[in-house]
Each structure stands twice: as C-alpha cells, then as structure tokens.
N, C-alpha and C positions, 0 to 999 in steps of 0.2 A: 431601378426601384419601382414597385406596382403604386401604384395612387395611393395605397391607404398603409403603406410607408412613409411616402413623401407626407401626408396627409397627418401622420403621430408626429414626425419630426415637425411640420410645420406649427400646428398648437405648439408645442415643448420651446420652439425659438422665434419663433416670427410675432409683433405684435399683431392682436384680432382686430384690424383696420375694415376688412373687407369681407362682403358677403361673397363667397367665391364660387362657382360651382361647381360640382363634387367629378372635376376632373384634371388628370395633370397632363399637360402638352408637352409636344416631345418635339416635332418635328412639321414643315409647313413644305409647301410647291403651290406656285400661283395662288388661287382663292382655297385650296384645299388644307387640312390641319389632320394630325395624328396623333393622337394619346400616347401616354405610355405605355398601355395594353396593345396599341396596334389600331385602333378603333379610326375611324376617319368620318370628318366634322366637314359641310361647305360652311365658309366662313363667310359669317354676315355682317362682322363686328370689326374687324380688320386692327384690331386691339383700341379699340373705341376710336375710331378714325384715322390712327398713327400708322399702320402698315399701308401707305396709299398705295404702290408697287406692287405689293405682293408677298411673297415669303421665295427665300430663293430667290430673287431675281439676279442674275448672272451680273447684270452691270452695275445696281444698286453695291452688290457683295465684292469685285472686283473694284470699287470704286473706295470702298472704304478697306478693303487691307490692302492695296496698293499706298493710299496716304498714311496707315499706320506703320506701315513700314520706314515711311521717311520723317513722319512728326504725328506723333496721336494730340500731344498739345503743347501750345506755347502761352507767356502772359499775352494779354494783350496789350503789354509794352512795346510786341512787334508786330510787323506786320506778316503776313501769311497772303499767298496766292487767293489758295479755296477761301479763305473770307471776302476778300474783293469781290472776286467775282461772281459770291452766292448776292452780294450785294449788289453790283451792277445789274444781273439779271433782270432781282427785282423792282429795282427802280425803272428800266427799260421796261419792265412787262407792265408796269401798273403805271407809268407817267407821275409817280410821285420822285421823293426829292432825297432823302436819305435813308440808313439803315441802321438801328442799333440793334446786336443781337444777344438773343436769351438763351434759357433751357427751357421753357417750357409755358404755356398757356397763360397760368396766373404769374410770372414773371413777366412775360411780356404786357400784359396788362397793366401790371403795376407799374412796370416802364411808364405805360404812356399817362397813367393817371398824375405820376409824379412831372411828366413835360407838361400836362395840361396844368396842372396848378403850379408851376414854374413861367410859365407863358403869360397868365394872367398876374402875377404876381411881377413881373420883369415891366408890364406894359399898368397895371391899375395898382400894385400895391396888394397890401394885406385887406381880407375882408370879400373876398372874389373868388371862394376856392371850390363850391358846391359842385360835384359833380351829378347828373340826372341819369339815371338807368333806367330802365320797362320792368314793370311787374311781371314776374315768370322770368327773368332772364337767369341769366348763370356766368358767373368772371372769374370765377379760380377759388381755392381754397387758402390762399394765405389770410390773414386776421384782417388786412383791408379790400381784400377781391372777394372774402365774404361778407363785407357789410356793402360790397357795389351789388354783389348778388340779389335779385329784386325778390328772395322769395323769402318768407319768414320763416320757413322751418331751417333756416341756413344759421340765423342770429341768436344762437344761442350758446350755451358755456364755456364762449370764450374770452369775454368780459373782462376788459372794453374795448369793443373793436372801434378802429380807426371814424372818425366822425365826418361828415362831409358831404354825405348822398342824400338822394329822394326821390323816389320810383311814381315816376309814371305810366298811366297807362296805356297799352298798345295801342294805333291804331289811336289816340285821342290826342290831336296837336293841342287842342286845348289847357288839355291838363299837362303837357310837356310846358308848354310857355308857364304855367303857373307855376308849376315847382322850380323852375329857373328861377323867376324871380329875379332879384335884381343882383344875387350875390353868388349864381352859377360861374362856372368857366368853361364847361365841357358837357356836352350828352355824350351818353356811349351807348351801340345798340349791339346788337344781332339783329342781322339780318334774316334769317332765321333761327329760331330760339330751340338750342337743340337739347337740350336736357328739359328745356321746360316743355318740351312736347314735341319737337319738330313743328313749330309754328311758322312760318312765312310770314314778314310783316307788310302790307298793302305798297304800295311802289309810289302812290300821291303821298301816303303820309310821311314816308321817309323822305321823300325832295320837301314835300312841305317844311319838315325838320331839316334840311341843309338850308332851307332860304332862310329860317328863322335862327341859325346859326349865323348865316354870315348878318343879317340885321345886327345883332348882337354880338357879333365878335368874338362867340364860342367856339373851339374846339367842336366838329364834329369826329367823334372817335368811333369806328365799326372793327368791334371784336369779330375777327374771322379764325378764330381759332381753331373750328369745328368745319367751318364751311368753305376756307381758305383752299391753295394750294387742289384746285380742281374738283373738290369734289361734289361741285352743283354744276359743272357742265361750263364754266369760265376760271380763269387762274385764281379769281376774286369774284364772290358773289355778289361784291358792290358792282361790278362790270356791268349786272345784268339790271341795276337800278337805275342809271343816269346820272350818279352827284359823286361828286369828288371830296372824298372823304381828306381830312386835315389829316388823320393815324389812323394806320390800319395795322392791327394785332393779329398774327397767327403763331402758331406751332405743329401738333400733331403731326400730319402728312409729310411736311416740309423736308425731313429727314426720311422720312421711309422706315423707321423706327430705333432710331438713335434720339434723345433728348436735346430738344434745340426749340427755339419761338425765336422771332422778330417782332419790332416794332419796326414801321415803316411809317415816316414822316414825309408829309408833303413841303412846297418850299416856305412856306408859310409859318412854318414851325420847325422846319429841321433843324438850326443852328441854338434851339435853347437849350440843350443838354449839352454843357461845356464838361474840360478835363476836371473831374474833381466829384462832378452833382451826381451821377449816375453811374455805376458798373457791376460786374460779376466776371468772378472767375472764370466760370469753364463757357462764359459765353463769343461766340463767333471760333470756338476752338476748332482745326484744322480737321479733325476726323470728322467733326458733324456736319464741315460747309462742303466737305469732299460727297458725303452723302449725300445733303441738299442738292446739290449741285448734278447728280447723279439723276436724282428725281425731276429734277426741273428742266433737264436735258429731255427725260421720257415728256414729263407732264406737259411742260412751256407749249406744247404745239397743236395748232386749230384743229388737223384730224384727229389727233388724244381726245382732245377738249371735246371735239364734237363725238368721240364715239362715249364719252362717259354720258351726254345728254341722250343719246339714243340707248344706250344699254339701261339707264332708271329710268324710259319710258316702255322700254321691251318688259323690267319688271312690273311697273305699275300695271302694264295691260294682262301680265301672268297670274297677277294678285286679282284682278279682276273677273280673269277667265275660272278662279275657282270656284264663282258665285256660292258662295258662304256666307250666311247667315251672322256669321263670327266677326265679320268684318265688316265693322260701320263706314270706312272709308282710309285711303291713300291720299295724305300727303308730302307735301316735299320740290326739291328739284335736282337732277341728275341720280346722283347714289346717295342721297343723304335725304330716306326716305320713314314716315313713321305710317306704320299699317294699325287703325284707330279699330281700338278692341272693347269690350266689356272690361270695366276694370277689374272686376270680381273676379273675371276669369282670367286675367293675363299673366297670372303666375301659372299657372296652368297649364297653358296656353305655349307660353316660353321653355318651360322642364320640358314638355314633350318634343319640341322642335328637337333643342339639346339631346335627348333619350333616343330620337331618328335619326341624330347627325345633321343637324343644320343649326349654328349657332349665330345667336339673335340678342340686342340687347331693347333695353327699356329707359321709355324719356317721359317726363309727365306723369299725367293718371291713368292714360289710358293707350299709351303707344307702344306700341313693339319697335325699334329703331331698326334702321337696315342702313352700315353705315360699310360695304362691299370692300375690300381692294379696288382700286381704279380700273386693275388689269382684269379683274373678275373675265373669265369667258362666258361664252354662250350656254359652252356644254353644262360649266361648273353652273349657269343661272339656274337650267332647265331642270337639272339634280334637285335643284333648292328647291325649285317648285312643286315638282315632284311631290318630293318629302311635307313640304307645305299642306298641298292637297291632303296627304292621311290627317295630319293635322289638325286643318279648316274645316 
C-alpha cells in the first residue's frame, strides 16, 4: 500500500493519539530505514530510543524466533530460563540486588513508586508517602506517572490524578530538601532529562541528593528509562555519577524493540514487594527476556560501551564542524544527544531533515533529539551529517 492508503485507512480506524509524520515505514538495516515508496531515511530516533541494536540485526531476530518457537509466554506462576538470566545479568552489571520486570517505561516506574511508598509504609507507617521529582522531568503517561511528571502542561483532563508529589527544582538541593519535608519517602530523577530538553543534571548535586537521602531514609529512585541500557556511553548512566541508587527504572533499548521495562532494586529495598502487592501479565514473559538478553549480550561489554561514547563525541564534533548559525549548542552524553535550536524554527528545521532523509526527533523548547541505534556506523553518521549540513 503507498502512504496515503495506509494514511485514509489510518483516520477511518486508528484513534488520533499522535502527531505522526506524513510517512509510512516498511523496512530497516542497521541505522538505515525505507518507506513504503522505496525512499530511505538515516535514523536518528531509533523508535525514540527503543531500537538500541539496530533494525535487522541477525542475532537480536534469531534470538527471538528461536525462543518463539519453544514459548512466546508463560504466567509468571513459572519459571522461564531467559527471565533469570535477563535478571542475573542485570544485577551482575549494576551491583544492585533484585529484579521485577515490566512492559514498558511508565510501568516500570510505577513499580518502583508503589516499592517506595510500600517501603516507607512497612518501616514509618501511614502519613510518609510524598514522592519528589525535578521540574522539567518526564515519568510515563499512566494517571500517576503523569502527576510524578514535573511539568504542568502534563496535568491536565484527566482528573484526579493520583496525589503524592512535589517538584523541585534542578540543580537546587535546597529546594529538594524543602519539598521532602518531613512526609516524603522517595526522590526520583533523570539523570538526564530527556523529553524535557536533554538536560544533564550537575554530578555535585545529584551525590548531594544521595547523601541527603540516606540522612533521611529515602528511597533514591533514577528513572533510566531513556538513558539506560547503554545509551550515554555506560550500561547505566547512574555509573557515570558516583552514588548508588536504592531503584533504577528502565525500558526502551532493553529489548531492542519488543515491550519490556524493569525495575531494579538495590539490597536495601528488594525484598518489599512480596507475592500478592505487585504484578503484570506479560511481564518477564520469555520472548521479551530472550531479546533482552540478546541485546545485553551485544551492549553489556566495555568496547560496545566505549565505542557508543566515542561515536556521540564523533557526532557532536560533526555538529560542530558545520559551523551554523542555527545552532546554539550540543548537549548530552554518548548517543542521547539534543542539538539546541531557535525554537521558532525547529519545526522547520525538523520537516526538512525528514524531506532529505535523516530522521530526528524533538525534546523541550528548543531541541532537536539525536537518540541513534547503538550500532549506528561511521558511514551511516557521515550520511547524516551530510544531509545535516544542506539543512544547517
């Protein structure tokens, strides 16, 4: 079918959830994409951080219909190989202590919001259940991972969303300690804030905020949903800050693009989520830990790891080589980078990347997002830059 087929049937059945762009994808290889006309896209957006491997990649795609073939899923009344092991992994790669696993970002999240006000409630009782977020942040779209979400254009018509939070701001331990107060259980960060702009948060203030957690007896919880699973140049971009986080939240990459999140518990807190308080169906299910597992095989290893921090600094210095007036500034770390634009012009800006073949998405006010395949090559960067260049 040509796009504007697919495109009449999609109005006529699909609800209009999403601003889409006016193309339909067919087919992928490494960092590269193809329409259904034939047209071919470098992919910057890796289906908003979820393709970390690639498209095609031989062992990701033999890893998961070899496990369909003998269980695509089970309850998790049993046990399954690829679940343990996607779990042992991660508690080997990160020195934490358990694993519950999800489908997806704002589930994993709400996991760990419900261990943090389960935790305090187990040890203080009722009356302790405040969680603290950062202004600009972003935690999922369920009715309570959008009132954790720190930004107000999130809080609206779907009243009443869950009660319990209060945003402070970045970068201000000050005002973190204040909105705790005396009735918190949990901070939750990003570590860098990826929808809110690709922000990086200061490395003193965030250990400053693990000391003033453990003073207090909170929950430190860093949502890596976005920035997890390699794609800042470590497995975990808490790795690159110094503090040991009590839960750490991913999803996206972790599969390679099948629906899966974890919540990962340190020893601290793993054992409060007994048989009864928390679950889901299709979570830790055998086709998506066979995937995981797949990826974490590629990603888990120091030259992967190192060659993702060398390839987003080979970009940032490409981004820089085009000396463009258009371009206020590159930040970010490894592939999980925002190119800071005029806001006026970044739709603009964006459609014509799209129109040349380089797709790009958007964080903030004023960011272009560059969120690559892990495997991205040299050649496929060079292409982008390329096309960048008419652009810029």
């Amino acid at each position: 079918m040509t796009y504007q087929q697919l495109k009449a049937e999609e109005q006529q059945y699909v609800m209009n959830t999403y601003g889409r762009f006016p193309i339909a994808l067919d087919h992928g290889q490494g960092a590269t994409l193809w329409d259904v006309e034939g047209k071919k896209y470098i992919d910057l957006t890796s289906g908003i951080g979820v393709c970390s491997v690639g498209y095609n990649n031989e062992a990701l795609v033999d890893a998961i219909a070899a496990q369909a073939h003998k269980l695509m899923h089970v309850s998790n009344l049993f046990l399954t190989a690829p679940m343990v092991q996607t779990a042992k992994t991660l508690v080997q790669a990160t020195g934490m202590a358990k694993v519950f696993f999800a489908n997806s970002g704002a589930e994993s999240n709400e996991g760990a919001i419900k261990l943090a006000r389960k935790y305090s409630f187990d040890k203080y009782g009722k009356g302790r259940s405040k969680i603290v977020t950062l202004k600009n942040s972003f935690h999922g779209r369920t009715v309570t991972t959008l009132n954790a979400t720190g930004q107000e254009k999130f809080h609206n018509y779907f009243f009443p969303f869950t009660e319990g939070f209060d945003y402070a701001e970045a970068g201000n331990l000050a005002d973190v300690q204040a909105k705790a107060g005396d009735d918190a259980c949990a901070i939750m960060m990003e570590l860098i804030q990826g929808e809110g702009g690709v922000l990086p948060l200061d490395k003193d203030f965030v250990q400053a905020v693990e000391a003033f957690c453990r003073e207090r007896d909170l929950l430190l919880i860093i949502d890596e949903v976005q920035t997890g699973i390699g794609r800042t140049g470590t497995l975990f971009c808490f790795q690159q800050y110094g503090i040991r986080p009590d839960v750490v939240t991913t999803a996206k990459g972790i599969a390679g693009g099948l629906p899966m999140g974890a919540v990962i518990a340190a020893q601290s807190c793993c054992d409060v989520l007994g048989p009864g308080t928390h679950a889901t169906t299709f979570g830790g299910t055998p086709t998506c830990c066979a995937a995981a597992n797949a990826v974490l095989d590629i990603v888990n290893r120091p030259e992967f790891l190192r060659s993702v921090a060398e390839k987003g600094e080979y970009l940032k210095k490409g981004l820089a080589a085009l000396h463009s007036d258009k371009i206020q500034g590159v930040r970010g770390q490894g592939l999980m980078l925002g190119v800071i634009v005029d806001p006026d012009a970044r739709g603009a800006l964006v459609n014509e990347c799209l129109e040349k073949g380089v797709l790009v998405l958007t964080a903030g006010a004023n960011a272009i997002r560059l969120l690559p395949p892990l495997t991205i090559t040299y050649e496929e960067m060079d292409e982008a830059l390329a096309i960048l260049k008419t652009v810029f």
